[in-house]
VOGU-3710 file (C-alpha; in Angstrom, 3 decimals, decimal comma):
1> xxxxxxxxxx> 27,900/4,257/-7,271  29,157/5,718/-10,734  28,111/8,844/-12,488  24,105/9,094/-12,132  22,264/9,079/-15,424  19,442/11,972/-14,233  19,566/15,219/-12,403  18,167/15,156/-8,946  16,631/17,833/-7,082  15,460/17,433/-3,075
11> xxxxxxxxxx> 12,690/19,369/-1,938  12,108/19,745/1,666  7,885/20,565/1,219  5,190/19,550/-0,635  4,311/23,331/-1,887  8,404/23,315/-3,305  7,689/20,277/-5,033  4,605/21,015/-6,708  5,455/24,386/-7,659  8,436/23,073/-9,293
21> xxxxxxxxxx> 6,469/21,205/-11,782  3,180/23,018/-12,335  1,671/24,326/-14,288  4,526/24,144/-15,806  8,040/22,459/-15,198  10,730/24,628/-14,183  13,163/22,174/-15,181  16,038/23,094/-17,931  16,148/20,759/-20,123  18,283/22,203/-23,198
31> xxxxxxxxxx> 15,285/21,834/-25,362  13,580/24,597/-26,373  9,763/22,606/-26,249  10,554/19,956/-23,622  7,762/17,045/-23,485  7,171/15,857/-20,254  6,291/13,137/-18,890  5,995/12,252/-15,043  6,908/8,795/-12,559  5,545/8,747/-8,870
41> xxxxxxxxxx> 7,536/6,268/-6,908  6,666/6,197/-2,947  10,618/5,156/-2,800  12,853/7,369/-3,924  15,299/4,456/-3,826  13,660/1,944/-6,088  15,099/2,144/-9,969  13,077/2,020/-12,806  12,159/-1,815/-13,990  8,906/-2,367/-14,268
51> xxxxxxxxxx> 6,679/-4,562/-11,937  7,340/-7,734/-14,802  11,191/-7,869/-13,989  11,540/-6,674/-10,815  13,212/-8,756/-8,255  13,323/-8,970/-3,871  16,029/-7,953/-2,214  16,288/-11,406/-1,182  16,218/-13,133/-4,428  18,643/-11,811/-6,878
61> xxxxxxxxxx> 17,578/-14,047/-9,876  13,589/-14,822/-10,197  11,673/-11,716/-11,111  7,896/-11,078/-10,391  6,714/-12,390/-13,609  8,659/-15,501/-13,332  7,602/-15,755/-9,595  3,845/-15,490/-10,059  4,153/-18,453/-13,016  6,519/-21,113/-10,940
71> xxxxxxxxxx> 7,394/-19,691/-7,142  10,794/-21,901/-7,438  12,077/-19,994/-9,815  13,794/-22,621/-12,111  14,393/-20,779/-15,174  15,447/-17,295/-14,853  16,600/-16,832/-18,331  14,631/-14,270/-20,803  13,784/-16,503/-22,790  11,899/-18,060/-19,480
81> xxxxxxxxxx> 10,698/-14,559/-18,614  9,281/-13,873/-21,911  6,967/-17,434/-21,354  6,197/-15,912/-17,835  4,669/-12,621/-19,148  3,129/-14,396/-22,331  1,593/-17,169/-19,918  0,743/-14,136/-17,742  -1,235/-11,980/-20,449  -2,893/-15,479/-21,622
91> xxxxxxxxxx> -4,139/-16,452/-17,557  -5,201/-12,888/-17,702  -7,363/-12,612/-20,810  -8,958/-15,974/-19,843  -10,375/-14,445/-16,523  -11,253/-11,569/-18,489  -13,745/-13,305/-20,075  -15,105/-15,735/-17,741  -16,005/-11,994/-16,040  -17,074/-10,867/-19,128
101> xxxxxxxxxx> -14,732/-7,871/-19,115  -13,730/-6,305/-23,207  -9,712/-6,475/-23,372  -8,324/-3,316/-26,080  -7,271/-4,909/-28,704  -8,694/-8,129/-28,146  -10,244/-10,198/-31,464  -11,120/-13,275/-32,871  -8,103/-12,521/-34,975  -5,406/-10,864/-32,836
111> xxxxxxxxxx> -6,083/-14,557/-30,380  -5,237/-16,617/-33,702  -2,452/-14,451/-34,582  -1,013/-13,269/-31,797  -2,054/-15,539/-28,387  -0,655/-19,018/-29,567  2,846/-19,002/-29,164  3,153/-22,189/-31,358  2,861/-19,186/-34,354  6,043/-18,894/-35,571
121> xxxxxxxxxx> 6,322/-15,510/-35,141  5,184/-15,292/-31,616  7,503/-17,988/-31,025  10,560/-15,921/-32,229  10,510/-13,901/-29,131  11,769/-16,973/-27,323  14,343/-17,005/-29,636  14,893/-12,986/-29,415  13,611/-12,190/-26,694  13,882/-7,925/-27,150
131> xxxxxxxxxx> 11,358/-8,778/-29,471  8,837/-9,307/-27,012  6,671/-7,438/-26,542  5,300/-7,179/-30,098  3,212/-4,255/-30,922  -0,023/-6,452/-31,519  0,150/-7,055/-27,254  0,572/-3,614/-26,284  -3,202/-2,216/-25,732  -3,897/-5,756/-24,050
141> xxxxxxxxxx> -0,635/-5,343/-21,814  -1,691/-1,718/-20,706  -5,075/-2,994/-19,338  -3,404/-6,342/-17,539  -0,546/-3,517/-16,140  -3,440/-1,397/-14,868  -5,148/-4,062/-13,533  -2,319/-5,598/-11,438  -0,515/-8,313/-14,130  3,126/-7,542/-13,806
151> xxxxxxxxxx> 4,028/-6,253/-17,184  7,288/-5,495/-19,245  5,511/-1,556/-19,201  6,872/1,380/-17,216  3,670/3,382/-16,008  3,992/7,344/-17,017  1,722/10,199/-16,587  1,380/13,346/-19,047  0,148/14,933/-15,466  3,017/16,109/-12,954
161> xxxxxxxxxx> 0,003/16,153/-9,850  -1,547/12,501/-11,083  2,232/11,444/-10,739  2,926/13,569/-7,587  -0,242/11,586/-5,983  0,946/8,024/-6,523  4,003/8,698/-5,226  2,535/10,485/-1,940  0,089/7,612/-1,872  1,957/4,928/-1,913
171> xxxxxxxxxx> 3,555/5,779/1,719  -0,152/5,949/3,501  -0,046/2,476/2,270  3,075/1,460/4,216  2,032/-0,072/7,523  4,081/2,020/9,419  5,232/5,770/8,801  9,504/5,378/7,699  11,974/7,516/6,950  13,761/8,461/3,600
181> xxxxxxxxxx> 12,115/10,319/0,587  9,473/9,794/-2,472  10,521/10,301/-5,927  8,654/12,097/-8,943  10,246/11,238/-12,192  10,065/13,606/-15,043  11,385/12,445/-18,277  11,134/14,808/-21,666  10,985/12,333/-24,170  11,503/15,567/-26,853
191> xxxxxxxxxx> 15,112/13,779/-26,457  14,118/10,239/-26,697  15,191/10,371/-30,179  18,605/10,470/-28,532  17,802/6,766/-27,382  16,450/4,387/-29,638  16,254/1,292/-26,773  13,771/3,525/-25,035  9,614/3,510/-26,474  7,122/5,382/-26,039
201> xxxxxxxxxx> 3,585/3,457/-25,961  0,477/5,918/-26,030  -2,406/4,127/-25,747  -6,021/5,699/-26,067  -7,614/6,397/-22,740  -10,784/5,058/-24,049  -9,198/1,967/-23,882  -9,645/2,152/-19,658  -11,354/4,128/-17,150  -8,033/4,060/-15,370
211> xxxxxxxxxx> -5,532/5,287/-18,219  -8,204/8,066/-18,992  -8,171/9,214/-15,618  -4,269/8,758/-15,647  -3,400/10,381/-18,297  -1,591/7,377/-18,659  1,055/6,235/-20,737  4,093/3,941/-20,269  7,761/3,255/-21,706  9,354/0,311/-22,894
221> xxxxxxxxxx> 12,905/-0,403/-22,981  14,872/-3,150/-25,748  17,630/-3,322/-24,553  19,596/-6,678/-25,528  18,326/-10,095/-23,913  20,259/-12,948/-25,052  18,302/-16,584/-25,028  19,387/-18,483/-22,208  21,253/-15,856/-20,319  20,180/-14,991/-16,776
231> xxxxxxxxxx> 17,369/-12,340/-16,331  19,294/-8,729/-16,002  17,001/-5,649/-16,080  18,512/-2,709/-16,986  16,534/0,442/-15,455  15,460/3,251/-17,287  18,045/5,980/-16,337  20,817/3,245/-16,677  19,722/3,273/-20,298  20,283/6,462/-20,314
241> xxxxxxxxxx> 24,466/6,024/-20,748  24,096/5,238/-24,748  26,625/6,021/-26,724  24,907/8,021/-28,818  24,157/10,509/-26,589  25,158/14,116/-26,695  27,246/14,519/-23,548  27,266/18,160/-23,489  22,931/18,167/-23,268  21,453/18,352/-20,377
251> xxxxxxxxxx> 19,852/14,242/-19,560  16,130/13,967/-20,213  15,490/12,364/-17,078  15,013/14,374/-13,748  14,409/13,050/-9,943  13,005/15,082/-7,839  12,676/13,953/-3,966  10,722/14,683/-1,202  11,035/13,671/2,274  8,153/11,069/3,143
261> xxxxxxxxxx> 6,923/13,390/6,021  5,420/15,305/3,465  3,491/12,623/2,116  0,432/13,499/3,664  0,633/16,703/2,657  1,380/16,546/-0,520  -2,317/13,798/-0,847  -4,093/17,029/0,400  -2,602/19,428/-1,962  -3,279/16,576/-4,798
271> xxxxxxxxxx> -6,650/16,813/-3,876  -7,374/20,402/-3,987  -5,711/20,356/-7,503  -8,325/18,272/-8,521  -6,261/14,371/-8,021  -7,331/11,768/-5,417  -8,349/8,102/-5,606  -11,480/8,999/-6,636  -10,052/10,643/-9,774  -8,001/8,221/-10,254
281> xxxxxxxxxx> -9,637/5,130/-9,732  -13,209/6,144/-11,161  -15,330/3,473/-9,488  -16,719/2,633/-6,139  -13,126/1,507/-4,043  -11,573/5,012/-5,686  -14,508/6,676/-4,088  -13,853/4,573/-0,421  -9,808/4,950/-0,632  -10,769/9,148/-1,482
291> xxxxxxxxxx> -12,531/9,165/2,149  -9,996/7,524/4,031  -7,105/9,777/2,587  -9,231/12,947/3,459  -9,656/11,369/7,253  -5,932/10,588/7,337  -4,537/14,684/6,303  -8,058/15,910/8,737  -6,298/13,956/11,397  -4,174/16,352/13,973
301> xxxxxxxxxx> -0,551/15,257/14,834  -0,259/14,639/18,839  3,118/15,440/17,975  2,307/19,099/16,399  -1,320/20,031/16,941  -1,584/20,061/13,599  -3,110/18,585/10,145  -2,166/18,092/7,015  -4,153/20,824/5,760  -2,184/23,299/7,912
311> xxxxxxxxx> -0,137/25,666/5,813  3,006/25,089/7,648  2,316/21,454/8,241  4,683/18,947/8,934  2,515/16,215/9,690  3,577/12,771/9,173  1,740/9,821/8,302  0,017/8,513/11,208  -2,005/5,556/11,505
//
């Protein structure tokens, strides 16, 4: 498997977990004012490519974007998968405002400039594709990303609990409780200097009920894409192994894992910190997901006698 580009830390309970990152992260990092930022991944197994170039197990070429535009598949280059998330962002914008819904960023201007890829330099990123995506797309991209589009855009929170949640989350969504562990990412990007393929994009959380309620904030990696070469994404802690890098620091990157037993658990003590789908998703279906995740940790185990909200529960997920 090689030498792994993060630390990784397993936690056994939800409590370890959480105290391990809040209030503040016990993590050392070598710097002496780390900047965190946090990744919930109900997998602790999945790598981090965003939702725009990630692939099925059973299809080692197309990639989501390329998938949703033509299900066959037939050009799985980047210069294809660049179309596929331009075409994407375009389909998306379009239904935005047949539904009458403001996209950030969006102007008479910025569609002249920078949504007709007959412009010459839109067109370019067909040509270099690590170009793409160009700055002008970004706020649009975040609110397509939050909204479902696969994007080229890693999702980050500045909160360790917001990030603890999705990851805790995303196994009550799994029709049927498995084994293995979660994953909660936390990257300092005080080192990010370190690694200039890697880019932060802040955007303001006024922008989106959802990236306010986030604290949401997302990574970008340019890594080189050569026109007409199949589509290869590199994850984010395999871009990690520059070059550049000071081998005797400490990585930026840490995983820390969790068995998915805890899941439930770790949804209730989310929610007494203040995170739930409600706070997350500020609208009515945040407020309906909220009650059925606070029926699911009330629930007792047959197999304990227990809850979620037990102090020394291990309550699984249970349908």
């Amino acid at each position: 498997m090689g030498q792994k580009n993060y630390q990784e830390l397993p936690f056994t309970t939800a409590e370890e977990l959480l105290r391990a990152v809040t209030p503040m992260p016990v993590l050392k990092t070598g710097t002496p004012y780390p900047r965190f930022i946090f990744r919930g991944q109900s997998d602790a197994s999945w790598d981090l490519v965003p939702t725009a170039l990630r692939r099925k197990p059973s299809d080692d070429v197309t990639t989501t974007a390329i998938r949703w535009i033509d299900p066959r598949g037939l050009d799985s280059t980047w210069d294809g998968q660049v179309f596929a998330e331009f075409r994407l962002l375009q389909l998306f914008i379009e239904a935005c405002d047949r539904s009458v819904i403001p996209v950030p960023g969006d102007s008479f201007e910025f569609r002249k400039a920078w949504m007709d890829d007959q412009i010459s330099e839109v067109s370019s990123a067909y040509r270099f594709p690590s170009r793409w995506p160009f700055p002008a797309h970004l706020s649009a991209l975040a609110f397509a990303q939050h909204h479902g589009i696969p994007t080229r855009l890693l999702d980050w929170s500045h909160s360790a609990i917001v990030a603890a949640y999705f990851a805790a989350a995303g196994v009550l969504d799994e029709k049927q409780p498995s084994t293995g562990c979660i994953a909660l990412w936390a990257l300092n990007i005080e080192l990010l200097h370190i690694y200039p393929a890697i880019e932060v994009v802040q955007m303001p959380g006024a922008h989106s009920e959802r990236l306010g309620a986030q604290r949401a904030l997302f990574t970008v990696l340019r890594d080189q894409q050569v026109r007409g070469t199949n589509v290869r994404a590199t994850s984010l802690d395999a871009a990690l192994a520059s070059s550049n890098e000071d081998r005797f620091r400490p990585k930026p990157l840490w995983k820390l894992t969790l068995p998915k037993s805890e899941a439930l658990r770790l949804v209730y003590l989310c929610h007494i910190n203040g995170v739930d789908a409600a706070a997350v998703y500020p609208n009515a279906e945040g407020a309906a997901r909220a009650t059925k995740e606070q029926l699911a940790w009330l629930r007792t185990d047959p197999r304990t006698g227990r809850n979620a909200t037990d102090h020394e529960s291990s309550a699984g997920v249970s349908g």
